[in-house]
KOLMIMAR-68772 format. One line per field, with one value per residue (C-alpha): residue number from 1; residue in three letters; chain; x, y, z. Coordinates in steps of 0.001 Angstrom, whole numbers, always signed. Example, Ala and Ser with C-alpha at 12.3 -4.5 7.8 and 13.67 -1.06 7.14 Angstrom:
! residues 2
lovo: 1,2
torti: ala,ser
torkol: A,A
east: +12300,+13670
north: -4500,-1060
up: +7800,+7140
END
This chain:
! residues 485
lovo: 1,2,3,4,5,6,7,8,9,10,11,12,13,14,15,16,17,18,19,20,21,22,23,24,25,26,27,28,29,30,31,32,33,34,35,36,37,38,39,40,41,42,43,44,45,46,47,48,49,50,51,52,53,54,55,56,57,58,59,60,61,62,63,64,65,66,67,68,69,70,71,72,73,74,75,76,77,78,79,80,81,82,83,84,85,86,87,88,89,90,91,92,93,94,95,96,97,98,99,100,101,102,103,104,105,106,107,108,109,110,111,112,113,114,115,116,117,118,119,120,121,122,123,124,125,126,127,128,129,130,131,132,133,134,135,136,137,138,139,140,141,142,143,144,145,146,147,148,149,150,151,152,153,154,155,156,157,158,159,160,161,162,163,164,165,166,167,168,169,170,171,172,173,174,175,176,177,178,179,180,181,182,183,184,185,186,187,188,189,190,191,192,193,194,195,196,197,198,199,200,201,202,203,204,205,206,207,208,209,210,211,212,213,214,215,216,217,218,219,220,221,222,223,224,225,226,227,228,229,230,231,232,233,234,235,236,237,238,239,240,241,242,243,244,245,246,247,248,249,250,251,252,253,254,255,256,257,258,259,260,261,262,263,264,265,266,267,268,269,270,271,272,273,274,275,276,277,278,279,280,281,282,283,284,285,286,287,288,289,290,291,292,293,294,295,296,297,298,299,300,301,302,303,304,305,306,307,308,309,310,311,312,313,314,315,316,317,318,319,320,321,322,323,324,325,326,327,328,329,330,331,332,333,334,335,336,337,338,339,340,341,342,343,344,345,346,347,348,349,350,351,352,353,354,355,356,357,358,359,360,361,362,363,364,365,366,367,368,369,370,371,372,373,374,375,376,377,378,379,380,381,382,383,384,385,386,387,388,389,390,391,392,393,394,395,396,397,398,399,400,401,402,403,404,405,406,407,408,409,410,411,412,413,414,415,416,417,418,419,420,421,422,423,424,425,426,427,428,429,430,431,432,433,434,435,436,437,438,439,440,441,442,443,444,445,446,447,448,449,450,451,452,453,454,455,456,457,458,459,460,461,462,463,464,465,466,467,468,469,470,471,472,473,474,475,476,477,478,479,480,481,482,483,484,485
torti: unk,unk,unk,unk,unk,unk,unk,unk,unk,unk,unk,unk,unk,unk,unk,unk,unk,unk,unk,unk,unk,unk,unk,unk,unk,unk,unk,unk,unk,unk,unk,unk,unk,unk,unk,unk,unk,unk,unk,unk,unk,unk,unk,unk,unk,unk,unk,unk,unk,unk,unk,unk,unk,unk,unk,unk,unk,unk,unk,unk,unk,unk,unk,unk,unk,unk,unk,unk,unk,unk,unk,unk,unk,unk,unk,unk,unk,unk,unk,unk,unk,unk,unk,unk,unk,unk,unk,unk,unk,unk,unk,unk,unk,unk,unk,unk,unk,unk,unk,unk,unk,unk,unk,unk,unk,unk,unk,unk,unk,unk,unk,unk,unk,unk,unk,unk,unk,unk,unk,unk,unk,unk,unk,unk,unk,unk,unk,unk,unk,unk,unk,unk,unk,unk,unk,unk,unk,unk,unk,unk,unk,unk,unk,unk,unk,unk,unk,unk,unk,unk,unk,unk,unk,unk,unk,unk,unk,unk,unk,unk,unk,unk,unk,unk,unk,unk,unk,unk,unk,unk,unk,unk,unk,unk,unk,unk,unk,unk,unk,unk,unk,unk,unk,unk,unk,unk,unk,unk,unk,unk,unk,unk,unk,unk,unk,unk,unk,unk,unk,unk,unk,unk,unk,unk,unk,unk,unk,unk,unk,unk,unk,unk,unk,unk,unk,unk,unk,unk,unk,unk,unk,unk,unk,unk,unk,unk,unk,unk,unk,unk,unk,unk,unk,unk,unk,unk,unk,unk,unk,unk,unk,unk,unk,unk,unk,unk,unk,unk,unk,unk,unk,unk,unk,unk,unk,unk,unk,unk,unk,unk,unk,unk,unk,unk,unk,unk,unk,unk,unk,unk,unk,unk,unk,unk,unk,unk,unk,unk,unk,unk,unk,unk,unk,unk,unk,unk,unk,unk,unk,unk,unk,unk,unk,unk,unk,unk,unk,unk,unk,unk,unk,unk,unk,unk,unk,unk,unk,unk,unk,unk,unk,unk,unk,unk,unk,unk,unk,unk,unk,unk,unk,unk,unk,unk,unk,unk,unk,unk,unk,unk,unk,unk,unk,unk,unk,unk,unk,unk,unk,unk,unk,unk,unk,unk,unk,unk,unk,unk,unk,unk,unk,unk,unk,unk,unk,unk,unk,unk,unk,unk,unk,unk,unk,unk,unk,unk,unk,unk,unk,unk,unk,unk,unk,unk,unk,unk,unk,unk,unk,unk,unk,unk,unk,unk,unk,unk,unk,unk,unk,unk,unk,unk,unk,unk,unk,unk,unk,unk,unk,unk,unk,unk,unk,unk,unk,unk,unk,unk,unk,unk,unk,unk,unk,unk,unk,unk,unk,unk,unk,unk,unk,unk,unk,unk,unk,unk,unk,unk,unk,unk,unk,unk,unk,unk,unk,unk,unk,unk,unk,unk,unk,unk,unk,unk,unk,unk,unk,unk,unk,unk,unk,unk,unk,unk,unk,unk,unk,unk,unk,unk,unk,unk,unk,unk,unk,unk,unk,unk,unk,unk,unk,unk,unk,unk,unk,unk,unk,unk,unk,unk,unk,unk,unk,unk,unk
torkol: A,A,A,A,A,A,A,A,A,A,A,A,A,A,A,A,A,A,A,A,A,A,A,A,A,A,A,A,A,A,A,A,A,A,A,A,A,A,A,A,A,A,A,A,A,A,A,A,A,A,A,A,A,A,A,A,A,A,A,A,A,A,A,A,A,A,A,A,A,A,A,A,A,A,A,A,A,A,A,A,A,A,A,A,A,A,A,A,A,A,A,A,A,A,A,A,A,A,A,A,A,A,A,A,A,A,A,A,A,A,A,A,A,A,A,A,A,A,A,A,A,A,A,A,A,A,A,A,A,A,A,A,A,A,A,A,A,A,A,A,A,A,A,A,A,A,A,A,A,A,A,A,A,A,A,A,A,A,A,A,A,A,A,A,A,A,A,A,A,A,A,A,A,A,A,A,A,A,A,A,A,A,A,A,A,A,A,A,A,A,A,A,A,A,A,A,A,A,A,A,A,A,A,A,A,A,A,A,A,A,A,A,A,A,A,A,A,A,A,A,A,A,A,A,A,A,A,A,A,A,A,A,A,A,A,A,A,A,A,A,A,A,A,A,A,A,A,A,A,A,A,A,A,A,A,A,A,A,A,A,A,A,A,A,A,A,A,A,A,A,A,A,A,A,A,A,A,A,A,A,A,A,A,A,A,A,A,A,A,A,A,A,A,A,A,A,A,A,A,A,A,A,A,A,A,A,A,A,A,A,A,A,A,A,A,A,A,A,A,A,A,A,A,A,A,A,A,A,A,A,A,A,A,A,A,A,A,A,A,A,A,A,A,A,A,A,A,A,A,A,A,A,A,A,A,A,A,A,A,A,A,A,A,A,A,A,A,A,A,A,A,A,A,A,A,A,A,A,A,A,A,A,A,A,A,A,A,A,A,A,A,A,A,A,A,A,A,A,A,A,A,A,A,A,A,A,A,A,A,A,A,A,A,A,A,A,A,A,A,A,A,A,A,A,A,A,A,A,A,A,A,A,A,A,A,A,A,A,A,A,A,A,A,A,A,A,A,A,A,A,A,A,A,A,A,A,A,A,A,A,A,A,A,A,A,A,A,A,A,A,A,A,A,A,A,A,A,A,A,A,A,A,A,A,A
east: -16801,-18439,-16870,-17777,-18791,-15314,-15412,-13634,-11570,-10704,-8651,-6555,-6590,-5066,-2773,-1525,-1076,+535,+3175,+3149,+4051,+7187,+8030,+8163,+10408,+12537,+12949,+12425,+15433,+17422,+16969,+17633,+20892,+21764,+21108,+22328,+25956,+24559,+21892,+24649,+27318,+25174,+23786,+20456,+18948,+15972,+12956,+10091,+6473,+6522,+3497,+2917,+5021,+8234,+7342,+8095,+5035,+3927,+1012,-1366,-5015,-7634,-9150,-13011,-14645,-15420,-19488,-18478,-18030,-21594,-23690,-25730,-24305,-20463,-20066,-18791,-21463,-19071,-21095,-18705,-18784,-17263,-14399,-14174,-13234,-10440,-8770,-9064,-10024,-7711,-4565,-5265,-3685,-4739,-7451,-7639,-10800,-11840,-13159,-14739,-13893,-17475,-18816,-16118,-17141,-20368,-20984,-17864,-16016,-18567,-17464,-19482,-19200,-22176,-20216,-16533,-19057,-19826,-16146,-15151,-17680,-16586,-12742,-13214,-14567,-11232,-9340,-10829,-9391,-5978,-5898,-4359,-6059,-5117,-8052,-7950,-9032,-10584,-11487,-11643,-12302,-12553,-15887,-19411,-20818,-18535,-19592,-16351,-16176,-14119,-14801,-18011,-19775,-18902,-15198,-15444,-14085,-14915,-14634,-18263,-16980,-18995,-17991,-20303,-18277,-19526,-17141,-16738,-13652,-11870,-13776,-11021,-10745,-13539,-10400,-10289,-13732,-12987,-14821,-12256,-9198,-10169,-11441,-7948,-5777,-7506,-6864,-3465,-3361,-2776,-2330,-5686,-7427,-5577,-9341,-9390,-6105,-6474,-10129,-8736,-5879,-8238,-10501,-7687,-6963,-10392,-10480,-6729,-8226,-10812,-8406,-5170,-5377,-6498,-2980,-4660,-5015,-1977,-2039,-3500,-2929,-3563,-4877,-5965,-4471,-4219,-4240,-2709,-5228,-3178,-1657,+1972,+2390,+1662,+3379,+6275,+7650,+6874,+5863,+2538,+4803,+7697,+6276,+2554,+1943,+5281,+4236,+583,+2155,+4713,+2267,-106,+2082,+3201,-250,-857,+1635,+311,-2814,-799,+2831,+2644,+648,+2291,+1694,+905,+1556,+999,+2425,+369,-1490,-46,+2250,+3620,+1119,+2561,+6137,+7501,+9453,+7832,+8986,+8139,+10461,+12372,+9615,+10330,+8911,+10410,+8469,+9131,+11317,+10450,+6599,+6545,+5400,+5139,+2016,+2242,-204,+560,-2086,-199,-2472,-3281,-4800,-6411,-8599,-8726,-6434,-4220,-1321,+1829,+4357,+4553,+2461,+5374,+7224,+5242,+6255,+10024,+9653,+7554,+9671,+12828,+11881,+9706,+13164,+14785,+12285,+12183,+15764,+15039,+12550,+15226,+14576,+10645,+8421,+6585,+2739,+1458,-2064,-4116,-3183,-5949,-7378,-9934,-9714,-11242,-7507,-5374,-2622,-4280,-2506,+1011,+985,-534,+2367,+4779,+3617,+3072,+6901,+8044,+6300,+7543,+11172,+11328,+9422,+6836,+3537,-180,-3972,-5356,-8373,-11094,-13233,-16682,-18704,-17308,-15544,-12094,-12687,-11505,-15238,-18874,-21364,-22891,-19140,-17674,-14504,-13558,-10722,-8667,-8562,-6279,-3340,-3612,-3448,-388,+2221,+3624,+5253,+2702,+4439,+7972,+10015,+12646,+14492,+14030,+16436,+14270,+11172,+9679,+6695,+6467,+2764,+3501,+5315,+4142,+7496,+7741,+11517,+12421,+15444,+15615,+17527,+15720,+15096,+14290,+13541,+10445,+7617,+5483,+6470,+6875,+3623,+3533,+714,+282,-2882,-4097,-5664,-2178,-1457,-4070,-1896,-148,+3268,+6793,+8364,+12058,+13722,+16834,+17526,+20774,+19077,+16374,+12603,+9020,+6907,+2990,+581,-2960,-5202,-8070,-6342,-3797,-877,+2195,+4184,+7792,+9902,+13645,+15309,+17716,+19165,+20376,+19164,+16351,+15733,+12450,+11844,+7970,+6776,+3902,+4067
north: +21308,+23349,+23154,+26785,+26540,+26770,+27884,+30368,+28351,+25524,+28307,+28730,+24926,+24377,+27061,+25542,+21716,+22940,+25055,+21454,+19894,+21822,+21256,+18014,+18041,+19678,+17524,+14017,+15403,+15966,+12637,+11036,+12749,+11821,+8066,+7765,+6604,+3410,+2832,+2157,+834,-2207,-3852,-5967,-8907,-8160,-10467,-11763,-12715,-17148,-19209,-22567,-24380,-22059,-20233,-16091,-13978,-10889,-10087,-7911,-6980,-4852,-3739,-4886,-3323,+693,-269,-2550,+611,+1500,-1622,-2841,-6155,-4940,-6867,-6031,-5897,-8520,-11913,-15142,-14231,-10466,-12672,-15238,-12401,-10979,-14447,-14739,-11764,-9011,-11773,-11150,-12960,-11245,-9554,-6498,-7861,-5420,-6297,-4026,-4087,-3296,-6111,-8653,-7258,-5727,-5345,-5795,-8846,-10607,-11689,-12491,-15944,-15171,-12414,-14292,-17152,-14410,-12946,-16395,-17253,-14107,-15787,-19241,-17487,-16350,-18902,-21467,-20132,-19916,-16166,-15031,-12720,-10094,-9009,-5605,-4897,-1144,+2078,+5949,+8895,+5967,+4788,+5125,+6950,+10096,+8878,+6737,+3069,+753,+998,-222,+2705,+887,+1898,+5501,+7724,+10706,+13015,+14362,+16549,+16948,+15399,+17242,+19970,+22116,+22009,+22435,+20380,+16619,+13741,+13017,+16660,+15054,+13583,+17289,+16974,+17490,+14057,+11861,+13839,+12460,+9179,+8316,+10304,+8137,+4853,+5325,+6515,+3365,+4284,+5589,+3602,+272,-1936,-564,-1535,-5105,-5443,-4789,-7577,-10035,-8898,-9955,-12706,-14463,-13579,-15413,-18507,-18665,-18273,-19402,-23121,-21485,-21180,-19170,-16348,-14789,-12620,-9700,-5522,-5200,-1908,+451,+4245,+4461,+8060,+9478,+12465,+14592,+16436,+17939,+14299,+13319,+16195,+17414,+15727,+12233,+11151,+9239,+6589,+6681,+5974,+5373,+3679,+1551,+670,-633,-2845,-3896,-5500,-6771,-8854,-11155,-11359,-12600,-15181,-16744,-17799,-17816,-18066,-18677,-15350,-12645,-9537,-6300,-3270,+492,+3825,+6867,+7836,+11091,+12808,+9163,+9288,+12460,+10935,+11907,+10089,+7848,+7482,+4224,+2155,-527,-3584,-6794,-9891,-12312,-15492,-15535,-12191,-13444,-12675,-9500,-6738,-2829,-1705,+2280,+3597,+6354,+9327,+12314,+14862,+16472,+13648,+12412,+15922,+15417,+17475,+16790,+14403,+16561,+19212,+18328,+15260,+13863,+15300,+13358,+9643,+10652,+11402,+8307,+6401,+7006,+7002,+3970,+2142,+3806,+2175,-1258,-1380,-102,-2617,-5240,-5910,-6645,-7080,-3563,-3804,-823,-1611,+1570,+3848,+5092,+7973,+9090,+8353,+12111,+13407,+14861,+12350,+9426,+7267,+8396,+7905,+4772,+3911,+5436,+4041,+864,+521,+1512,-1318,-3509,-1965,-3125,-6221,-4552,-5956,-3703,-3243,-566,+1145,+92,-2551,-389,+513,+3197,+6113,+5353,+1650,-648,-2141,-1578,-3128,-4671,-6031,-3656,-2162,+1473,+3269,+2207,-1404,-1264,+160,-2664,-5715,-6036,-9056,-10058,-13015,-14692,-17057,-17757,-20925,-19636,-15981,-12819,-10788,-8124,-7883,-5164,-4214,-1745,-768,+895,-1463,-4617,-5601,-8265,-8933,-11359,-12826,-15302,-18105,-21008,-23700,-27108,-28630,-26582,-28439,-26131,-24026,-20465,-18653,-15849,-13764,-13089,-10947,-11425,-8103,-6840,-9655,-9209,-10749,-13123,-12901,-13749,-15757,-16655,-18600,-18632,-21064,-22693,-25702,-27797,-26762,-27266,-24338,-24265,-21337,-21599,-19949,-19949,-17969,-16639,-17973,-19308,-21935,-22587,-25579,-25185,-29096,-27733,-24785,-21970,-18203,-18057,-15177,-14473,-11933,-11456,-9607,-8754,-9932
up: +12377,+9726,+6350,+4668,+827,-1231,-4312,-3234,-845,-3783,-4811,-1331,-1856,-5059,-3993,-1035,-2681,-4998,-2292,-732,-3886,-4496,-1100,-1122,-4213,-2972,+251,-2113,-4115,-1510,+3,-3627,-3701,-305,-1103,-4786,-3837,-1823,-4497,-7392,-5091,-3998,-7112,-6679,-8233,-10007,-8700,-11112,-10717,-11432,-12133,-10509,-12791,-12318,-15379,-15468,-16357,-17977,-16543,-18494,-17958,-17078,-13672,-12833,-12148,-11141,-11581,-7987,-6026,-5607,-6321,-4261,-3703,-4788,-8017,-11131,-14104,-15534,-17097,-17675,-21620,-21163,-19260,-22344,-24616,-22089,-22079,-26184,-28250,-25859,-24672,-21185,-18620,-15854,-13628,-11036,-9308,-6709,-3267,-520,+3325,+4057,+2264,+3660,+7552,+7119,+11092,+13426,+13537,+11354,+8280,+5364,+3518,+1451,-181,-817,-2163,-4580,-5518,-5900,-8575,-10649,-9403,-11102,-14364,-14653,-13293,-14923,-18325,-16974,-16174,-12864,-10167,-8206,-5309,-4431,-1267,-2699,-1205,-2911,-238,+2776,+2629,+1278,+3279,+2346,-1568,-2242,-1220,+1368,+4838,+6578,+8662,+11871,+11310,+10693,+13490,+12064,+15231,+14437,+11482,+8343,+4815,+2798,+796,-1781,-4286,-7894,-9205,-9536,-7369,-5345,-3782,-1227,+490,+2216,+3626,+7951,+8050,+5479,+7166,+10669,+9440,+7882,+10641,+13268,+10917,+11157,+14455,+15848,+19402,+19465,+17395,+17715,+16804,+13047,+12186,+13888,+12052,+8698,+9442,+10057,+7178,+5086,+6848,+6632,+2585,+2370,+3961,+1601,-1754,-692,-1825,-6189,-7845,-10112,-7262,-7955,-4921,-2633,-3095,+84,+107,-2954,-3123,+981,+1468,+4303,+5252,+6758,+4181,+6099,+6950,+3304,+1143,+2849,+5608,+4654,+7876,+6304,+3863,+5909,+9579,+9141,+6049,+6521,+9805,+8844,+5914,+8940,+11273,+8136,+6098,+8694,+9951,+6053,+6211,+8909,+6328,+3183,+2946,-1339,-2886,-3776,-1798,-3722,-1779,-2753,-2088,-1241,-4524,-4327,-5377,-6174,-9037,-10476,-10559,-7474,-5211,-2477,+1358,+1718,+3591,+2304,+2257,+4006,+4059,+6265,+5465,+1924,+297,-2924,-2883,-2338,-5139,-5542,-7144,-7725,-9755,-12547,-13962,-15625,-13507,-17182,-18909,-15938,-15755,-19564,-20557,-24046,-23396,-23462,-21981,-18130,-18288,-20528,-17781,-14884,-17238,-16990,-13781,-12660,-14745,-13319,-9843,-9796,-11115,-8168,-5697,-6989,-6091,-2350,-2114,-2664,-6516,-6394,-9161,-10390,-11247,-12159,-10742,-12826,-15611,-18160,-19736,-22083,-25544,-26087,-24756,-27322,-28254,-25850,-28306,-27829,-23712,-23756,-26525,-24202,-21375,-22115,-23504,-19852,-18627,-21431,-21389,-17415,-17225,-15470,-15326,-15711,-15248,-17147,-15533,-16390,-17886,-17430,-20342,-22936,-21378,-20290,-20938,-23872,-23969,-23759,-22363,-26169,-26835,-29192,-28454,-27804,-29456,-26073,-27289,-30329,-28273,-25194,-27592,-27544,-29109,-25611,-23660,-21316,-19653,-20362,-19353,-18620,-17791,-19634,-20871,-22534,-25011,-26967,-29207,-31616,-31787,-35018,-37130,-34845,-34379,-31604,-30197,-27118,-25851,-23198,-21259,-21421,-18615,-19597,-16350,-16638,-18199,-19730,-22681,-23265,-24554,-26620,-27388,-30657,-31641,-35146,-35648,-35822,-38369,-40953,-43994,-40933,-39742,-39902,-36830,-36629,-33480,-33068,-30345,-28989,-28949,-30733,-29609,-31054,-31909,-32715,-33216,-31470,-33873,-31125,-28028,-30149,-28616,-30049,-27663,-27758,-25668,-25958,-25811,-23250,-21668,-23733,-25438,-27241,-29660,-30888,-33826,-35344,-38218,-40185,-43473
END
């Protein structure tokens, strides 16, 4: 098929997407209405993310890396010192390593040691300083060959078309090349096309067996911003996330539990309109091997900021709306853990300073858990390559609780003041104490901590990672209130 130059098309485009948005509010709202009795007439159990010694975590960290999309051997430009000052300078407990399908299965149903032998060296630099990883098996616009990443070449049923567009406008508009429309309609065609499907199960499968027995590796997102090519299916009607997409996580999960029954599995939505703040069509997620390991992992760019425009107006809007409806789905999924898997921006946005504030307080108000995109040099990064830090930084350090022994009730921290407040139930069968983070660049003079505990504990302050411990004698609240002095 013959894809005619668009720059005067992009504007039927943008046109019609954003007819397709409004559709699909319209329908998404109606559904919400239609379900909002049964949503607050059957209360759920919120579900957290535990570490191996029962502990509840806050996981916070950075993805790594974007440079991994294109290299030549699909590594991040990551050394074992960048990951050193993750763990002690930032706080982070946590890693969004990304992993490629066509580097795990290079040729058809031959799977590459060689190449796990190399994710797991970049693994055990982060495990080995007690941070937790996520591996994200990645793809943008389907594969590399249509200039995005994820699929090898063998798997592309393309129907012949062309991907080549020529196109002025945002990166992932290639998803409307004829070549990535068929490519993904046939992937989730699975009638038709039943061998891609069972490929990227056992894909998955053979990178489970090789990190299922690190505690460390905290679990799989088992596939990055699927996007549902056919954009009826995606936009208005739903069909994608509500047959498709809920269908492909229905055969692959169980498939996963057959390697690993203990990591937590990370799935996503459809990147958009999810992104934006709409509603998703997902259905309800189950795991039947083990409820409790299951996690939802939307991702959220105010379309604005993300095309570097000034935070404000209706990208405030698109928080609210995310916000709220992201709440809404946790619920559906039967209380699950939230880890909002990418956010990020450019520091050269108007007001970058007040979303990531406000963002980063959602995630805080809820418990949620993050990975801010990216860790490559400069642009929308915290770091560069020579180790200074970017005007990102100073608003992801953040006074947080790591790893608490116990339950949460809530926690907060005001970037402004650097007010830290927790409150928690704690649980002294667990033998590891709670861990706060507790950056001192927000501390210059040092700061003020008062416990107020039911019961005796011991406290200390780890002036090397920054981390203050606390281990409550017995079960009972603990309120924790920091200040700068």
């Amino acid at each position: 098929m013959h894809f005619m130059k668009i720059n005067t098309l992009m504007k039927h485009i943008f046109l019609g997407l954003s007819l397709v948005f409004l559709t699909s509010i319209a329908v998404s709202c109606k559904k919400d209405d239609d379900g909002k009795k049964t949503r607050e007439t059957e209360p759920v159990e919120m579900k957290w993310i535990s570490d191996e010694y029962g502990r509840q975590l806050i996981l916070h960290g950075l993805n790594t890396s974007s440079s991994a999309k294109g290299a030549p051997d699909r590594m991040p430009w990551i050394s074992e010192a960048d990951v050193e000052r993750e763990a002690t300078q930032l706080g982070f407990n946590f890693v969004r390593l990304l992993i490629f399908w066509d580097f795990v299965e290079p040729e058809k149903g031959v799977f590459s040691s060689q190449y796990l032998d190399e994710v797991q060296k970049r693994v055990e630099w982060y495990t080995s300083r007690g941070m937790y990883v996520m591996l994200d098996m990645h793809q943008d616009i389907y594969s590399l060959a249509f200039g995005g990443d994820g699929a090898p070449e063998w798997a592309i049923e393309s129907d012949g078309a062309s991907w080549e567009i020529d196109m002025d406008g945002p990166w992932w508009l290639k998803n409307i090349s004829p070549a990535v429309i068929n490519s993904w309609t046939n992937f989730w065609g699975y009638s038709d096309y039943k061998y891609l499907q069972d490929h990227y199960i056992q894909m998955w499968k053979f990178v489970a067996e090789r990190f299922k027995s690190n505690p460390r590796v905290i679990g799989y997102d088992l596939m990055n911003e699927p996007w549902g090519g056919d954009l009826m299916k995606t936009f208005v009607t739903g069909d994608f996330e509500s047959k498709q997409l809920s269908a492909f996580y229905a055969r692959l999960i169980p498939e996963m539990r057959t390697v690993d029954n203990e990591k937590y599995l990370f799935f996503e939505p459809a990147p958009a309109p999810v992104t934006f703040g709409m509603p998703s069509r997902l259905k309800a997620m189950k795991d039947l091997t083990n409820s409790d390991r299951l996690v939802y992992a939307p991702h959220v760019y105010p379309l604005g900021t993300h095309e570097g425009k000034p935070y404000g107006g209706n990208d405030k809007k698109n928080v609210v709306d995310w916000h709220r409806e992201r709440k809404k789905e946790v619920v559906k999924h039967g209380g699950v853990p939230l880890l909002c898997g990418e956010f990020g921006l450019s520091p050269g946005v108007k007001d970058f300073d007040v979303y990531l504030k406000e963002i980063t307080g959602i995630f805080d108000e809820n418990q949620w858990h993050w990975a801010y995109w990216s860790n490559d040099d400069g642009g929308w990064s915290p770091l560069r390559y020579d180790g200074t830090e970017t005007a990102i930084a100073q608003y992801l350090v953040r006074t947080y609780p790591k790893a608490t022994a116990g339950k949460i009730s809530k926690f907060s921290f005001n970037w402004d003041t650097k007010e830290f407040n927790m409150e928690y139930v704690s649980n002294p069968s667990i033998a590891k104490p709670t861990e706060i983070f507790i950056p001192k660049r927000h501390y210059v003079n040092g700061f003020n901590i008062d416990i107020v505990s039911d019961s005796q504990y011991d406290y200390s302050y780890n002036e090397t990672t920054q981390v203050a411990s606390i281990k409550a004698s017995s079960k009972g609240t603990v309120a924790v209130h920091i200040t700068a002095k």
